[in-house]
Every structure is written in structure tokens, then in C-alpha cells.
DOBA-417710 format. One line per field, with one value per residue (C-alpha): residue in one letter; residue number from 1; x, y, z. Coordinates in steps of 0.25 Angstrom, whole numbers, plus 5000, padded with zeros to 4 digits. Layout:
<selums>
residuo c(A:...) .
num c(NUM:...) .
xx c(X:...) .
yy c(Y:...) .
zz c(Z:...) .
</selums>
This chain:
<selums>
residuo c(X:X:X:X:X:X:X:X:X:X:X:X:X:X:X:X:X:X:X:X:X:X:X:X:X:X:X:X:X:X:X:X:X:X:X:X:X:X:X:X:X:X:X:X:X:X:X:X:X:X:X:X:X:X:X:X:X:X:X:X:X:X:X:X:X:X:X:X:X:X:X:X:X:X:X:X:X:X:X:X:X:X:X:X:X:X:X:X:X:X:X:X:X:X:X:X:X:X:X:X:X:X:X:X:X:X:X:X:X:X:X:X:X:X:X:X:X:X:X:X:X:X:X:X:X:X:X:X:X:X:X:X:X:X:X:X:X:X:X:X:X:X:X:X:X:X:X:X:X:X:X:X:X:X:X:X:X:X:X:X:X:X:X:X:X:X:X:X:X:X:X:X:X:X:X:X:X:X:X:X:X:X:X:X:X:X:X:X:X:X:X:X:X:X:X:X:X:X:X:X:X:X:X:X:X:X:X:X:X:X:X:X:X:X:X:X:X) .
num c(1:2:3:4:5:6:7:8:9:10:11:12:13:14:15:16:17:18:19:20:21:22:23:24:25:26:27:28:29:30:31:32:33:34:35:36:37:38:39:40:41:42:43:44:45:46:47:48:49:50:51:52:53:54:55:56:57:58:59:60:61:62:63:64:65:66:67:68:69:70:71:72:73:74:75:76:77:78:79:80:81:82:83:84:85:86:87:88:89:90:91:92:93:94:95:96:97:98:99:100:101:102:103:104:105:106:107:108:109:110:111:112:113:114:115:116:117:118:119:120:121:122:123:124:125:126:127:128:129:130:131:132:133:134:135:136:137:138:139:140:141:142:143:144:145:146:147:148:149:150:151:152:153:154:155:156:157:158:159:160:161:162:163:164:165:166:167:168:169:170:171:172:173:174:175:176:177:178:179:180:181:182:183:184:185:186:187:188:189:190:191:192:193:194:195:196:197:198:199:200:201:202:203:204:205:206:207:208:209:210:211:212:213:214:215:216:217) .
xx c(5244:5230:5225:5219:5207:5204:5190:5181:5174:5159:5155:5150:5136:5137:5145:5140:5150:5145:5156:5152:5153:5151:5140:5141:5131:5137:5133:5143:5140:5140:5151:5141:5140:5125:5125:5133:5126:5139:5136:5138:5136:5123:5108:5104:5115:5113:5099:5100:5111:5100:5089:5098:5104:5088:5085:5096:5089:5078:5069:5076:5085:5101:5106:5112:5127:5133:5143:5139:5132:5119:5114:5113:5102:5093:5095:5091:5080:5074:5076:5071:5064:5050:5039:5035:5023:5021:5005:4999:4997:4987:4996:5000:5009:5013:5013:5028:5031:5035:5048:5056:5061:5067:5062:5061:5070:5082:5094:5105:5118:5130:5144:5150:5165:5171:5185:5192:5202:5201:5203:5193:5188:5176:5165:5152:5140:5127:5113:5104:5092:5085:5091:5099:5111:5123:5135:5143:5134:5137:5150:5155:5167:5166:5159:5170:5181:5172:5175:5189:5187:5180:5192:5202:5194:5189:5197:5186:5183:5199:5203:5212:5211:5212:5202:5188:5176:5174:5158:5149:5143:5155:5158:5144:5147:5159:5157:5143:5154:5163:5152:5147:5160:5160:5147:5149:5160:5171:5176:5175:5184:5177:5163:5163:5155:5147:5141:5130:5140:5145:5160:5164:5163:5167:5158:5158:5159:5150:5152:5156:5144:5135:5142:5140:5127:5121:5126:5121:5136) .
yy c(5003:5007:5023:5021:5034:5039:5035:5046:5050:5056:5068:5066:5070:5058:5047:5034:5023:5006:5005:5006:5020:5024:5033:5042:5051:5059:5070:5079:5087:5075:5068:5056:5045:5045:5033:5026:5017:5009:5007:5014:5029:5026:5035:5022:5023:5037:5036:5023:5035:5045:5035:5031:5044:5049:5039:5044:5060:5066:5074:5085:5083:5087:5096:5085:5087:5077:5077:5081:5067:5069:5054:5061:5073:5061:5053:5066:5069:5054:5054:5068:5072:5075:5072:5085:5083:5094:5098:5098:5110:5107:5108:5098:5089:5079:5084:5085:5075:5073:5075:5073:5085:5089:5092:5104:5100:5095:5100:5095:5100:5094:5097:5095:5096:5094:5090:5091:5081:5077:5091:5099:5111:5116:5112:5116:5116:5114:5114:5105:5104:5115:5127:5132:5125:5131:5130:5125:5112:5109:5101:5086:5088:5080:5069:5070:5068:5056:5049:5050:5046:5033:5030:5032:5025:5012:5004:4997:5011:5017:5018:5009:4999:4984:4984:4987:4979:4967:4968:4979:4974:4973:4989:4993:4986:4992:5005:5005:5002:5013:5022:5019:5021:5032:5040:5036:5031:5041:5052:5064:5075:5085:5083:5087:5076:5082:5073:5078:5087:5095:5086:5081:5066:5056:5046:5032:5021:5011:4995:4988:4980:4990:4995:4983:4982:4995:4993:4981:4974) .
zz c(4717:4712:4717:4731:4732:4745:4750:4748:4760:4757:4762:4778:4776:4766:4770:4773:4778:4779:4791:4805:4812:4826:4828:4840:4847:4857:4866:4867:4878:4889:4880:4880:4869:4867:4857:4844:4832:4825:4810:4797:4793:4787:4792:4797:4809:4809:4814:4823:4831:4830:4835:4847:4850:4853:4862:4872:4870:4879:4873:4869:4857:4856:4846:4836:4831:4820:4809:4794:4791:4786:4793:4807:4802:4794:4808:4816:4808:4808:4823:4828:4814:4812:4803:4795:4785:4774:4773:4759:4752:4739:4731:4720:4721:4731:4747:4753:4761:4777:4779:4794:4798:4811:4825:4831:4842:4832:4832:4823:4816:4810:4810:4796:4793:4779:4775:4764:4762:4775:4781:4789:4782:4790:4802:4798:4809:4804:4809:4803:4813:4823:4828:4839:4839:4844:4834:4847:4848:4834:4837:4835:4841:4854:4845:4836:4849:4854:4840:4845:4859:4853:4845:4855:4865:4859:4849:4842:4837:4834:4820:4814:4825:4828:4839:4831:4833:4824:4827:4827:4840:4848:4843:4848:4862:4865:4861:4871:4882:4879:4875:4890:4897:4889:4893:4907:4913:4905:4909:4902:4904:4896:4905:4920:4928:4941:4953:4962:4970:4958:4960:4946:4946:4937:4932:4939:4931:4930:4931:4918:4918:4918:4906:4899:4902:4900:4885:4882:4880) .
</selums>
């Protein structure tokens, strides 16, 4: 038998993959599945998150917490970026261009591991946009637990499995239904749920059909 290399995984700031991905934002701090985009690791799907994460924000923007790739600060900056034009100064030469820069208001950091030979070496916390940011928000732990939850809750996303989606259609249905249950009909022991009295309360669940129809399936 012929030698059989190991695939060789580029750096994350750098990898691109054609296979599809789930694309989660999460809010950590209400454990609540703002929104997902299924496709490939490419700035494209990046930005389509981006774009559909800002339609569910007021006014006020979040800090923004992600991994090392490099496709969330481009999507940031197309989304809450602005247009800063350079004045010309007489000189000679062509005038420097307009460049998007970010907002005031923006806050983003990243959280980058690196691994060698597969073991975790260091966790670095990196600022990339604005100010005061507390080194206690910049965390992807409870993301990174939700990853798992997904795979030991929903077969069509388990690895090595026989129950994965054929269609990319069906996939995207079925996780707006768990992706419902789960923000409001779960759950979740780590939140404390209060009614108008101050008794905790759990959440009532709400009719099948209205499920369905809410998402669209």
C-alpha cells in the first residue's frame, strides 16, 4: 500500500472549506440562538450571518465575540463599518482613497487558540475594534458547549451518523424547529425564570402548530 499523508489543515484565520457548516450566532448571556446560515466557510456566508444577526439588535450594538477567522471582522465591518473619506492635501500624486472603517460604537475581539499537533498550546484574547471590553466577555465557552448540545441533541447534525440530512432544505427546517423549542420551550438550568410575583416559572410550551408556523415549515 501507497503512503497515505494526513490532510493538512490551514491555519484558522485561513481556512476555507466547500462543505456545508452550521453558522451559529449565540447570545450567551440569555443562552438564546439568535440565528444560523448553513453553507460553506466562505465571506459570503459570513456576511449573510452578519446581515441577519442585525436585524434582530436594537440600536445599541453588542460587544461581538468569535473564533480567530478573519471572515467575521470583514463581515462586521461591511455591516456596522463606515465610510471614511481622506481630504486632499495638494500634494502630488493620486489622493488616498475611502476606506470602510469601523463605528464608533463597535466592539469586536476574537478568541484564537493554536494547536500543535492537535494539542492546545495557548488561548489568546484579542481586541480588534473599540474599547472597553472586559477580558471576562471575551469567551466562546458557552458557544463552544452549544456546539456540543447540537450534536447530542439532533442526529442530522451528530458526527459519524446515519441519520443526516440528504437536502439542504430539509436541514435548515429542522433545525428552525429545534432552534424554536430550544429558545422557548427548553429548560435551562443555568438561567433562573421569574413571573410577575418573583416565583420561578417554567416556560409554557406553546402548540406544535404554532411552531411550525412561526418558522415557516
Amino acid at each position: 500500500m501507497g503512503d497515505n499523508p494526513k490532510k493538512i489543515v490551514p491555519r484558522m484565520k485561513d481556512y476555507e472549506d466547500d462543505g456545508p457548516w452550521i453558522w451559529v450566532a449565540f447570545v450567551p448571556g440569555c443562552r438564546l440562538i439568535l440565528d444560523f446560515v448553513i453553507g460553506p466557510r466562505k465571506q459570503y456566508v459570513a456576511d449573510k450571518l452578519v446581515e441577519l444577526v442585525n436585524k434582530h439588535l436594537s440600536d445599541k450594538i453588542p460587544v461581538f465575540v468569535t473564533d480567530g477567522l478573519n471572515f467575521y471582522r470583514e463581515a462586521l465591518l461591511k455591516q456596522f463599518g463606515v465610510l471614511k473619506e481622506f481630504p486632499r492635501t495638494g500634494k502630488r500624486g493620486r489622493p488616498k482613497k475611502p476606506k470602510i472603517v469601523p463605528s464608533d460604537d463597535l466592539r469586536y475581539a476574537q478568541v484564537v487558540k493554536t494547536r500543535k499537533n492537535g494539542v492546545l498550546e495557548k488561548v489568546d484574547k484579542k481586541i480588534i475594534f473599540g474599547k472597553d471590553i472586559e477580558q471576562s466577555e471575551i469567551s466562546t465557552t458557552l458557544l463552544e458547549r452549544q456546539n456540543l448540545t447540537f450534536r447530542q441533541d439532533n442526529n442530522r447534525v451528530s458526527r459519524k451518523t446515519i441519520g443526516f440530512s440528504k437536502a439542504k432544505e430539509w436541514l435548515e427546517n429542522q433545525m428552525k424547529l429545534y432552534c424554536t423549542h430550544f429558545n422557548f420551550c427548553r429548560w435551562h438550568g443555568g438561567l433562573r425564570y421569574k413571573d410577575e410575583r418573583g416565583l420561578s416559572a417554567k416556560i409554557h410550551l406553546q402548540e406544535k402548530q404554532e411552531l411550525l408556523s412561526q418558522n415557516g415549515i
